[in-house]
matplotlib code that plots the C-alpha trace (Angstrom):
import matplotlib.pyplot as plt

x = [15.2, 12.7, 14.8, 15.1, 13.0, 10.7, 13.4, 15.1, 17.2, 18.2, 20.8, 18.5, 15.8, 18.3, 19.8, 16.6, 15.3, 18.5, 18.6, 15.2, 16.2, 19.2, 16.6, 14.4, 17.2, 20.3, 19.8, 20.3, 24.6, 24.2, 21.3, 24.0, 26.2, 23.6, 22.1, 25.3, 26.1, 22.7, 23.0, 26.5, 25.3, 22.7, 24.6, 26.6, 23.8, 22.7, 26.3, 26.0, 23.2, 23.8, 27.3, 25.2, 22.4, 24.6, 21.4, 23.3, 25.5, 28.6]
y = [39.9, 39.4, 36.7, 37.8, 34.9, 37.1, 38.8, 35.2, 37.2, 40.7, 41.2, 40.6, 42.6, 45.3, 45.2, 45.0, 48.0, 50.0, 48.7, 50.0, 53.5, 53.3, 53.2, 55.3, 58.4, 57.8, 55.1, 51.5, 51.9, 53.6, 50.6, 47.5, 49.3, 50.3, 46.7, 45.5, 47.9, 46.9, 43.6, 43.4, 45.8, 43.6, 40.4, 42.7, 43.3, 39.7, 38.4, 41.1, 40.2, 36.5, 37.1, 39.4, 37.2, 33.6, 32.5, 30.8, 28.2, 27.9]
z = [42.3, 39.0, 36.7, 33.1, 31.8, 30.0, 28.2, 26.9, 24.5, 25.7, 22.6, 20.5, 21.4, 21.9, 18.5, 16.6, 18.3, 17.9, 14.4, 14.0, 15.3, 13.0, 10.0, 11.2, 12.1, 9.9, 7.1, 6.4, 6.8, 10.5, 11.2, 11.1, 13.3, 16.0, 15.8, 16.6, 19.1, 20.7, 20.3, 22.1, 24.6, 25.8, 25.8, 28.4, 30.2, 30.1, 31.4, 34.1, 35.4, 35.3, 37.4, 40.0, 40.8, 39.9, 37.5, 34.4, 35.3, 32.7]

ax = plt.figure().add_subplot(projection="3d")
ax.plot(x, y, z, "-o")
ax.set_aspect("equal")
plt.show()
């Protein structure tokens, strides 16, 4: 199963790209909010996969 070493910080990337939607569709207000959503959503992500696949010890 491919590791996510390329993708060091999935929450980050996520919530900069959702932020960058946010901009780009609703306005600077609706950015922060979808740059956390991202961010938090990708952490998730990141957690999950480290439970699935026992990768990050705690």
């Amino acid at each position: 199963m491919p590791s996510l070493s390329s993708l060091a910080r999935p929450g980050l990337l996520l919530g900069a790209s959702c932020g960058a939607v946010g901009v780009a569709l609703r306005g600077p207000e609706r950015a922060v909010l979808w740059a956390l959503v991202g961010y938090f959503l990708g952490k998730s992500i990141q957690s999950t996969v480290w439970a699935v696949t026992a990768d990050h010890s705690a």
